[in-house]
ZAMARGU-4260 file (C-alpha; in steps of 0.2 Angstrom, whole numbers, plus 5000, padded with zeros to 4 digits):
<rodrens>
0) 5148/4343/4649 | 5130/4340/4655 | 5130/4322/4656 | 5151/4323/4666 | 5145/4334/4679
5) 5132/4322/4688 | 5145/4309/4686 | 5159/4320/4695 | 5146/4323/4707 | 5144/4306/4710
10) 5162/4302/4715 | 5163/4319/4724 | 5149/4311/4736 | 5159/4293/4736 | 5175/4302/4740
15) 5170/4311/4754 | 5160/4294/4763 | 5178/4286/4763 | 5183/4300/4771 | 5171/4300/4785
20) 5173/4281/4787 | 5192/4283/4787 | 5192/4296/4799 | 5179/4288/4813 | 5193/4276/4812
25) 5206/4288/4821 | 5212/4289/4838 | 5204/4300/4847 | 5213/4318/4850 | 5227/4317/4862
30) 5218/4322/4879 | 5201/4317/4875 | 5194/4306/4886 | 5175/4300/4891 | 5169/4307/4910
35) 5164/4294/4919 | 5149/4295/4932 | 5143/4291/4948 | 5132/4292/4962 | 5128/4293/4979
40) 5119/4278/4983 | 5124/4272/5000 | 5114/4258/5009 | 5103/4264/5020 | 5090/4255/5034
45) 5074/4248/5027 | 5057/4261/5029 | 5050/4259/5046 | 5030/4256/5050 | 5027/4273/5058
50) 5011/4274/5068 | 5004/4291/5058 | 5007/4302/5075 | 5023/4307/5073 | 5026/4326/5066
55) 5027/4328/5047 | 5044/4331/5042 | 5051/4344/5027 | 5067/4341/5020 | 5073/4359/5011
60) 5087/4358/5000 | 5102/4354/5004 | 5117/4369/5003 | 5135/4365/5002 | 5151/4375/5004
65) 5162/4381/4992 | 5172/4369/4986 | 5157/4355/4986 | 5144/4367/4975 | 5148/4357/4961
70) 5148/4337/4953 | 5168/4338/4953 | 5176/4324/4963 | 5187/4334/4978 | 5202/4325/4984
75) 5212/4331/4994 | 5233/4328/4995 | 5240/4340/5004 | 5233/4354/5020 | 5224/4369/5013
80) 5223/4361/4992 | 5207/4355/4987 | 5210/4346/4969 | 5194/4337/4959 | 5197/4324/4945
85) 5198/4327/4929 | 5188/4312/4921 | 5178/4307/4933 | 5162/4317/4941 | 5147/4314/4952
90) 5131/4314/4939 | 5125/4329/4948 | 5130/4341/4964 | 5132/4330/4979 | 5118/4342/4988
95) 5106/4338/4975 | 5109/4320/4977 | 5110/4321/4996 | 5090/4327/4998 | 5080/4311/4992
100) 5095/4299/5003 | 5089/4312/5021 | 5071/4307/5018 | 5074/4288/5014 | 5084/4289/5030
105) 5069/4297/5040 | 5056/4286/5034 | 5067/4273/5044 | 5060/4283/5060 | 5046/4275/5068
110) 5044/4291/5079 | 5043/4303/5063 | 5027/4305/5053 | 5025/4308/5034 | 5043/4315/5025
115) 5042/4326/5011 | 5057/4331/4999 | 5055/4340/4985 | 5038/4352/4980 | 5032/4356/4995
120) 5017/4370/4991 | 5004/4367/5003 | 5011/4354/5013 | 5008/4355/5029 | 5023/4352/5041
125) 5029/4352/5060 | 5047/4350/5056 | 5061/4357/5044 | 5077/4347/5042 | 5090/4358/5037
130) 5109/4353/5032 | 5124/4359/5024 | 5137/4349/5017 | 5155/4356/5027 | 5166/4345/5017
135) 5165/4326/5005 | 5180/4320/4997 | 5193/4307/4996 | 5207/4311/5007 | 5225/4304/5001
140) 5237/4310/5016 | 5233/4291/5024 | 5236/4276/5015 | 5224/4268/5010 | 5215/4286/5006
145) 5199/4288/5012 | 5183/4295/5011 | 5176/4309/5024 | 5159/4317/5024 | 5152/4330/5036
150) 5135/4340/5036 | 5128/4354/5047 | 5110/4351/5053 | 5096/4362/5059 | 5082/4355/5064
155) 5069/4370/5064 | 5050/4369/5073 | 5037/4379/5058 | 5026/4377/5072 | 5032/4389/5083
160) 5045/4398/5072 | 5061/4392/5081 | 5077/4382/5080 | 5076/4366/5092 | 5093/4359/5089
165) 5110/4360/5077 | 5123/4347/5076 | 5136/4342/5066 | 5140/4325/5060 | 5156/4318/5053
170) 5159/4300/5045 | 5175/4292/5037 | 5178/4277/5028 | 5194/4268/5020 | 5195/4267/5003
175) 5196/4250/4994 | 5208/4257/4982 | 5218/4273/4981 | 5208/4277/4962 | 5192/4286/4961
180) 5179/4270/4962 | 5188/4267/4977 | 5186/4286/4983 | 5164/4286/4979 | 5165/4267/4987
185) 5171/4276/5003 | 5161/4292/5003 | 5146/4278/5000 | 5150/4270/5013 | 5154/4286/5026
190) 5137/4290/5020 | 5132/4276/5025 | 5136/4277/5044 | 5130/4296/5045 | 5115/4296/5038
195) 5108/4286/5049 | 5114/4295/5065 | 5106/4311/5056 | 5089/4302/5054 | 5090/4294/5075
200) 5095/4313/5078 | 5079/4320/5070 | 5066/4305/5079 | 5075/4308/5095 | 5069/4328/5094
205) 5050/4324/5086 | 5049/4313/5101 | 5051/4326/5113 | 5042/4338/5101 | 5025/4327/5103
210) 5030/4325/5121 | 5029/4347/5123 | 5012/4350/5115 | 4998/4352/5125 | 4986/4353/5110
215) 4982/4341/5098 | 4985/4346/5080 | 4995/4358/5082 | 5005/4355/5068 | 4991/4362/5056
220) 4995/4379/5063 | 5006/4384/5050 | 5010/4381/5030 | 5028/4377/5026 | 5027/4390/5011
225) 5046/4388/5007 | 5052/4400/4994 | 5072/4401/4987 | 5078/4408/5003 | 5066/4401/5015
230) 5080/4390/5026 | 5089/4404/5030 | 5082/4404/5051 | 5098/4403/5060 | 5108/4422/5061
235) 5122/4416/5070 | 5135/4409/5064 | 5138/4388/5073 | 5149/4389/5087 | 5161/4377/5078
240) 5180/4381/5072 | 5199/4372/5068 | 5212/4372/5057 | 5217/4356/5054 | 5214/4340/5041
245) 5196/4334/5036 | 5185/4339/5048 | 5194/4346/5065 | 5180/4352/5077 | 5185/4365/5093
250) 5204/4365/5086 | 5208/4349/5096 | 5221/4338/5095 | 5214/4323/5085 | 5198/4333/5078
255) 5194/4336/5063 | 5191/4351/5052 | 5189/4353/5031 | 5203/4355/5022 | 5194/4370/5014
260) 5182/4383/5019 | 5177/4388/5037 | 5163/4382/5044 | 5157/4395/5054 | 5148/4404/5040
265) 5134/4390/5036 | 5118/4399/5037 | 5126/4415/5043
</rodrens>
């Protein structure tokens, strides 16, 4: 008996390495499928040599709303139904990934100063860029689909303690195909044509933010100590409503408004 049980051991050990091997040989469960991932990553303008006299510029966090809080992939197919894919996903929140691609896009300013995203204990900063994300998906009720992007944006003076300007911008692109690459190729590209314009928004309003102080360094006057609800400035609700498709703005006839969730309530 002794010297059978180590033996039956043995082929107990054998058996069961068959049966591992056999089964990493098996079709995967019906339904189980690998997520695929991607990124935002449009191509933006290359760093510009700034002077060192423009304002120093924070970039806080961006928000999104619901509907867009999340690294699902939104497409929309029909008015009012927002759907996300099932196997494929951005590799984290589109907010998340919007903040370092805002401050790329400034740092393509000449008339801005430094840009700071990310930690920002103790920095000492003029200006606060502010943006929510109102809507990003692919949109299939066009052929080919395509990819519409919209963001809120409050630019806010620490300074002084007040809002100098919110605006809304909006970019679409056509999709290369009417799959998911196609859809993150579009939004890439939207991204691609808004961010810019976001950045030339925010040089535009430094400029005539150096151009109002009376005293130099002003900007020194106050830490931008920005704690988890920090951004929140702004008490009114933006003066901006629809209906109607991706993106419709005042209601118009060929605006545009997301297919989800009104607008009126960013930073409310």
């Amino acid at each position: 008996m002794s010297a059978v049980a180590p033996i039956f051991r043995l082929l107990l050990v054998v058996a069961a390495s068959g049966l591992a091997g056999c089964a990493s040989l098996l079709p995967a469960p019906a339904g189980h499928r690998p997520v695929t991932t991607y990124r935002l990553a449009p191509v933006l303008p290359a760093e510009a040599t700034r002077s060192g006299t423009g304002p120093t510029v924070l970039v806080s966090l961006p928000e999104a709303l619901p509907g867009y809080a999340t690294s699902g992939m939104a497409y929309v197919k029909e008015r009012y139904r927002l759907d996300y894919y099932a196997y494929h996903q951005w590799v984290a929140p589109p907010a998340a990934m919007l903040r370092p691609l805002l401050a790329a896009a400034l740092r393509s300013q000449s008339d801005v100063g430094a840009v700071v995203a990310g930690d920002s204990a103790g920095v000492l900063a003029v200006l606060r860029l502010d943006t929510s994300i109102l809507y990003l998906y692919q949109d299939f009720r066009t052929h080919p689909s395509r990819g519409w992007v919209a963001l809120a944006v409050r630019l806010v003076d620490l300074s002084r303690g007040r809002v100098l300007a919110t605006r809304i911008f909006e970019a679409e692109a056509p999709a290369p195909a009417d799959d998911p690459y196609g859809g993150v190729v579009a939004i890439n590209r939207a991204l691609a044509r808004l961010l810019p314009e976001v950045a030339k928004f925010v040089g535009d309003e430094a400029v005539e933010t150096r151009g109002s102080r009376s005293l130099a360094g002003l900007e020194f006057l106050r830490i931008a100590a920005v704690g988890r609800s920090g951004y929140r400035v702004l008490r009114q609700p933006l003066n901006v409503e629809g209906a109607d498709g991706p993106g419709r703005r005042d209601g118009g006839a060929g605006s545009k408004v997301p297919a989800v969730s009104p607008i009126a309530q960013v930073w409310n």
